[in-house]
C-alpha positions as CSV (number, residue, x, y, z in Angstrom):
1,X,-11.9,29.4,-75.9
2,X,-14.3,30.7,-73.1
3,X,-12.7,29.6,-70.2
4,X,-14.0,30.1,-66.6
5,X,-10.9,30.6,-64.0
6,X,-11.5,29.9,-60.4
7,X,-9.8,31.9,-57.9
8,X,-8.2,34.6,-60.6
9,X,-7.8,37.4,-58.1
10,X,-5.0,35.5,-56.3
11,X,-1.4,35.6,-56.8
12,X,-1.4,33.1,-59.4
13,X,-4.8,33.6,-60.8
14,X,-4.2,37.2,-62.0
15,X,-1.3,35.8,-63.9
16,X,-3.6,33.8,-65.5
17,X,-6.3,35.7,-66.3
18,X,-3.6,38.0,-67.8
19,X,-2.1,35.8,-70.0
20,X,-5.4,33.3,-71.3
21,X,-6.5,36.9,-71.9
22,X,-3.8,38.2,-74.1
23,X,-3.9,34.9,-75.9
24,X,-7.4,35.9,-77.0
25,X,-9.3,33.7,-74.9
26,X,-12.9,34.8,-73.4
27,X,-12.0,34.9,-69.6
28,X,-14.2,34.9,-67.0
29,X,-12.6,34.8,-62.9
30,X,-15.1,33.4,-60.5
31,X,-14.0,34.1,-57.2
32,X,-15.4,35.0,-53.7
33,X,-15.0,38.5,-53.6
34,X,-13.5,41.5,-55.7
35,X,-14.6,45.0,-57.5
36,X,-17.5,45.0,-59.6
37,X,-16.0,44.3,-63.0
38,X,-17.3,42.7,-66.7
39,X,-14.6,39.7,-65.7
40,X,-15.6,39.4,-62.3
41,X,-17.9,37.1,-61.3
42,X,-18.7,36.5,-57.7
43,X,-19.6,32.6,-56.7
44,X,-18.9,30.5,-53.8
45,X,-17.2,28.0,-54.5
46,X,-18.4,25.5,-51.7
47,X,-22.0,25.7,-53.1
48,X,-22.4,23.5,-55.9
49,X,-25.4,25.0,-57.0
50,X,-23.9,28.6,-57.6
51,X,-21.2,26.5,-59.2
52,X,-23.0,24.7,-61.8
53,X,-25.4,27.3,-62.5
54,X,-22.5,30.1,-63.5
55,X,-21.2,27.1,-65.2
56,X,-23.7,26.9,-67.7
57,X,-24.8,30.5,-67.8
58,X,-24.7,33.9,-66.8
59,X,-27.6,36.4,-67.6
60,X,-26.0,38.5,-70.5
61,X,-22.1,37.6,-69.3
62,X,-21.7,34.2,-70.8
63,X,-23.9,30.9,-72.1
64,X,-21.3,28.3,-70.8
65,X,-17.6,27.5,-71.2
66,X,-15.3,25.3,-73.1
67,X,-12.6,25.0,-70.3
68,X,-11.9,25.6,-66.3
69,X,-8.9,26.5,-64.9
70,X,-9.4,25.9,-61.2
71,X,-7.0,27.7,-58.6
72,X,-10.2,28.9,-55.8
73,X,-8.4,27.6,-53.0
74,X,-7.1,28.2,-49.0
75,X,-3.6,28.6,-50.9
76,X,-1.7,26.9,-48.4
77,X,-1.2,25.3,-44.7
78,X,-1.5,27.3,-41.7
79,X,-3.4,29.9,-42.5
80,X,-6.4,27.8,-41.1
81,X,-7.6,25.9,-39.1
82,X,-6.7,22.2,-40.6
83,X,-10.6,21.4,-41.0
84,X,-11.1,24.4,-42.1
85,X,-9.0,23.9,-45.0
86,X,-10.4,20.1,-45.4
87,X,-13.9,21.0,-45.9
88,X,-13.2,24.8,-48.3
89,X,-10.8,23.0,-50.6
90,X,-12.1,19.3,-50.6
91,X,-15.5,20.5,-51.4
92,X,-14.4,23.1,-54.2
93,X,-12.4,21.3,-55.8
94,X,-15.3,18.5,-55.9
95,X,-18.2,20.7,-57.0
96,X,-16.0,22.5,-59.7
97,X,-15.0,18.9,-60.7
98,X,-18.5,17.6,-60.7
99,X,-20.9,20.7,-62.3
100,X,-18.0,21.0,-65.3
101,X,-19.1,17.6,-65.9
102,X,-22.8,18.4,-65.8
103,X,-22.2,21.1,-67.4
104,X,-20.4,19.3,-70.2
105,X,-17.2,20.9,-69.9
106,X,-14.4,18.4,-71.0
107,X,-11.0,20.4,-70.3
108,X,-10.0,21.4,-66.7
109,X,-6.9,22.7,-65.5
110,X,-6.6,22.5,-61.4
111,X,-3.5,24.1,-58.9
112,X,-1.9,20.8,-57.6
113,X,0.6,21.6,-55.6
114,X,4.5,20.6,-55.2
115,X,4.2,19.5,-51.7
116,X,2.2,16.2,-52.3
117,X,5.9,15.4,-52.6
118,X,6.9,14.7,-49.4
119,X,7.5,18.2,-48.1
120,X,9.0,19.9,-46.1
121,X,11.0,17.4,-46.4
122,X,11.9,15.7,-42.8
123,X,11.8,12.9,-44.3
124,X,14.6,13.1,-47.0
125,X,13.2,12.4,-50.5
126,X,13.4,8.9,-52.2
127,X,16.1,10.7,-54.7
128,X,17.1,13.7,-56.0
129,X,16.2,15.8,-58.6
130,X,12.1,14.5,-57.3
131,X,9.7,13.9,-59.9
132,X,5.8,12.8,-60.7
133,X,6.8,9.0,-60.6
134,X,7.0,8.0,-56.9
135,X,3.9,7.8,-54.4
136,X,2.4,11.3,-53.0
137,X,3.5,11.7,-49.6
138,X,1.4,14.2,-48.0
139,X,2.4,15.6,-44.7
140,X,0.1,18.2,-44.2
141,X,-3.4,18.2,-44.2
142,X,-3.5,21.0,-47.0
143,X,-1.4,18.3,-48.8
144,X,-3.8,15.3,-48.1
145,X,-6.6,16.9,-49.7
146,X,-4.2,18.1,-53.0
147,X,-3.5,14.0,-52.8
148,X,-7.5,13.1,-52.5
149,X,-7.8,15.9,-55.1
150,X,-5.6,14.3,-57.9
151,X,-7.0,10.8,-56.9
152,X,-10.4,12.0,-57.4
153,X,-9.4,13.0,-60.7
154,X,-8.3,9.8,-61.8
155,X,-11.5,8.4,-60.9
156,X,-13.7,11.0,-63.0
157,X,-11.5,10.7,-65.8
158,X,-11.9,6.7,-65.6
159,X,-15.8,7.1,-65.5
160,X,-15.5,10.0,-68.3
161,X,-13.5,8.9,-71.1
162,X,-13.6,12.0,-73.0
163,X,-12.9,14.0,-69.6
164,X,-9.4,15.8,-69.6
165,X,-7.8,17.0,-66.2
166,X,-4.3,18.3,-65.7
167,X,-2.9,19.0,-62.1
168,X,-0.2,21.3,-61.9
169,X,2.0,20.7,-59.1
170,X,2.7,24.4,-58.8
171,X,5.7,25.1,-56.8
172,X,6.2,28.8,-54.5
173,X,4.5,30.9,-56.7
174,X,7.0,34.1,-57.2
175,X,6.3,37.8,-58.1
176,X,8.8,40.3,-59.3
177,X,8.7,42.2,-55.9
178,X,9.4,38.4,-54.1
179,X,13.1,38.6,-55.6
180,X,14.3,41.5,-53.4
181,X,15.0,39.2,-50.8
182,X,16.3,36.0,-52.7
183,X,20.0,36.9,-51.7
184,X,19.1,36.6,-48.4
185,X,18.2,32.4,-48.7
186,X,22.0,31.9,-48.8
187,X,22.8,32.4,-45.8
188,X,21.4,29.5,-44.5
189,X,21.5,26.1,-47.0
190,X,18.7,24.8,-44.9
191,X,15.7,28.1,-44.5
192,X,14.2,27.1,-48.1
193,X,15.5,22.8,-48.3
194,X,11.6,22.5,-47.3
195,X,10.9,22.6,-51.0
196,X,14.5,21.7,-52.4
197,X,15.2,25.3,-53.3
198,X,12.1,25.9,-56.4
199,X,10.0,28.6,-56.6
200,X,7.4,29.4,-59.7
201,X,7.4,32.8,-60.9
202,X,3.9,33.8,-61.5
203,X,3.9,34.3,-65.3
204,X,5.5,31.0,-66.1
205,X,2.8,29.5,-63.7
206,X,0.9,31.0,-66.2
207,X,2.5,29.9,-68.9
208,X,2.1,26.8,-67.9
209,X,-1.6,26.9,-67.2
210,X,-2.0,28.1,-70.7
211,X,0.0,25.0,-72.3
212,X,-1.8,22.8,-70.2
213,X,-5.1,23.2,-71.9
214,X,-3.8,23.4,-75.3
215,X,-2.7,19.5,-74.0
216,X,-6.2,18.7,-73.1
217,X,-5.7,14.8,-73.7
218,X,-8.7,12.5,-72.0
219,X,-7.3,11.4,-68.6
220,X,-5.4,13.2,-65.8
221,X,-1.6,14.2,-65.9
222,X,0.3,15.3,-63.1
223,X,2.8,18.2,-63.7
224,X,5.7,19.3,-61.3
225,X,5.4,23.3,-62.0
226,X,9.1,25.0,-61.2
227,X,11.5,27.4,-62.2
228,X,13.9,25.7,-63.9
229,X,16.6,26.8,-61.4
230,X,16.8,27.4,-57.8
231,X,16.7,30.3,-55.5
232,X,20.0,30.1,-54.4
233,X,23.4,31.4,-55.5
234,X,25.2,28.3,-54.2
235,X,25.7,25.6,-56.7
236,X,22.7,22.6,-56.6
237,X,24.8,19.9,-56.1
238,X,26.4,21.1,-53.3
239,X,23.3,21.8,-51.7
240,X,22.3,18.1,-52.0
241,X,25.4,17.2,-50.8
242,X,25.2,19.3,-47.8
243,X,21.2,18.7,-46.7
244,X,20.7,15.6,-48.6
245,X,23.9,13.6,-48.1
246,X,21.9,10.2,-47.7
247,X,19.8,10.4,-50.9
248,X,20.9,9.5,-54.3
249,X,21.4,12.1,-56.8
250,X,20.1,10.7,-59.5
251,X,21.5,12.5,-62.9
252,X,24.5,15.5,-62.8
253,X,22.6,18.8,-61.5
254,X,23.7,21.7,-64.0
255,X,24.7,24.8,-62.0
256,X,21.6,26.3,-60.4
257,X,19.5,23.8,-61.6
258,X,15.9,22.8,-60.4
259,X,15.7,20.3,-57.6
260,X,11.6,19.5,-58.8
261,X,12.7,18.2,-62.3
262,X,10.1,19.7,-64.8
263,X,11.4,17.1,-67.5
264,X,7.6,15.9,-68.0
265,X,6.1,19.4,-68.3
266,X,8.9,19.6,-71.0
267,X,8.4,16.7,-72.4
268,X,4.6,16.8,-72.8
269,X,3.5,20.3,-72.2
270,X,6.7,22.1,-74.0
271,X,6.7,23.9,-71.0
272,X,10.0,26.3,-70.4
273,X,10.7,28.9,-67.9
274,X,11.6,32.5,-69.1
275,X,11.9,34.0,-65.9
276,X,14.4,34.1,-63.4
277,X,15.1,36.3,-59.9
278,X,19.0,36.3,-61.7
279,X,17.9,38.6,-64.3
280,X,15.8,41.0,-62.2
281,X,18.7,41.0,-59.4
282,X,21.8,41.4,-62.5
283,X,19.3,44.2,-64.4
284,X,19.3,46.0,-61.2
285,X,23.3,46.1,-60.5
286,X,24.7,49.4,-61.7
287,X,28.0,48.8,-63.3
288,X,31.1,50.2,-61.8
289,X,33.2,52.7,-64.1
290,X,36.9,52.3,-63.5
């Protein structure tokens, strides 16, 4: 497929382009600034105009695309001002929505994000391991406008039955060099409970990314997006036990296993992790000759 990806220099987005790339795909990254290159385009993405028009064409570059994987975004809270990070990602997220429709582009892939969950989590979770099936909870504004994002979705889908849009509710997006300090979470059961212990690293983010548009079904989906264990040493159920005591565990936790159940991106994405900070830490320990 061509396939345009929106914020691709980020940490996530170079993952992506990486991998849509080696699976042969035609990859162009649209973001707001970067080195001259042949997959760099440069397009803000709060002016629909320059949205729609590198949407359907590009001098020489490209003559439209077949897919959109948007991830352009103020990645998180507090980095911002809050209205600062209403009005960027509301209004991106909107005009990519909107000129990939004019544009007649009928597959996009969008970064939803694991904290229209409820987190951090000071308000305990209606059960445990959380999934896609109970109301958002936003509590941040970065959050509210991920919500209003995946609402808005529903809606363009409803008008545009052949539309498909997939949200991946990507959780703490990982690199290889983020698992030096990973011990260091178990000290304290309660420094990462914010997002019950997940984490995404950024190649099965990308993974994901890429399964999601070989889904491409009309209608929106929502995907929780983890690692399919935690960052911790300590066992999962123990951690619910000790942060969590009030809410029901709902099925028996395996070891280290994933507090942000990924059973539907299983289920319906085939989505499985193949990376995990316990290999990089065990393929760095020299053994010990007796």
């Amino acid at each position: 497929m061509r396939i345009a990806v929106t914020g691709g220099s980020g940490k996530l987005g170079r993952h992506v382009v990486r991998r849509l790339s080696g699976d042969g795909h035609q990859v162009l990254n649209l973001d707001r600034a970067g080195e001259r290159s042949p997959g760099l385009a440069i397009v803000d993405l709060r002016d629909y105009g320059q949205v729609l028009d590198v949407f359907l064409g590009l001098d020489d570059r490209h003559s439209g695309f077949d897919a959109v994987v948007h991830l352009g975004a103020i990645p998180a809270p507090g980095i911002v001002p809050d209205v600062a990070t209403f009005e960027n990602n509301m209004l991106s997220t909107y005009n990519v929505f909107q000129a990939a429709r004019r544009a007649g582009i009928k597959k996009i892939v969008y970064a939803s994000s694991e904290t229209v969950l409820g987190l951090p989590f000071d308000v305990d979770p209606p059960y445990i391991p959380v999934d896609e099936e109970y109301p958002a909870r936003p509590e941040s504004t970065y959050s509210l406008v991920k919500h209003l994002e995946e609402q808005m979705a529903i809606e363009l889908t409803r008008w545009d039955p052949g539309l498909s849009i997939v949200g991946l509710r990507f959780s703490n997006v990982m690199d290889v060099e983020d698992y030096e300090r990973f011990p260091s979470f178990d000290a304290d059961a309660r420094l990462r409970k914010w997002n019950l212990w997940g984490y995404i690293d950024g190649r099965d983010g990308a993974q994901a990314v890429a399964r999601a548009l070989e889904y491409g079904k009309p209608g929106f989906e929502a995907f929780i997006v983890a690692n399919a264990d935690t960052v911790m040493s300590r066992s999962s159920a123990s951690l619910a036990a000790e942060v969590f005591p009030d809410v029901k565990v709902v099925k028996d936790l395996e070891e280290h296993e994933t507090m942000l159940s990924i059973d539907k991106a299983r289920r319906l994405l085939g989505f499985e992790p193949e990376h995990t900070w316990r290999t990089y830490h065990s393929n760095r320990t020299t053994p010990v000759e007796d």
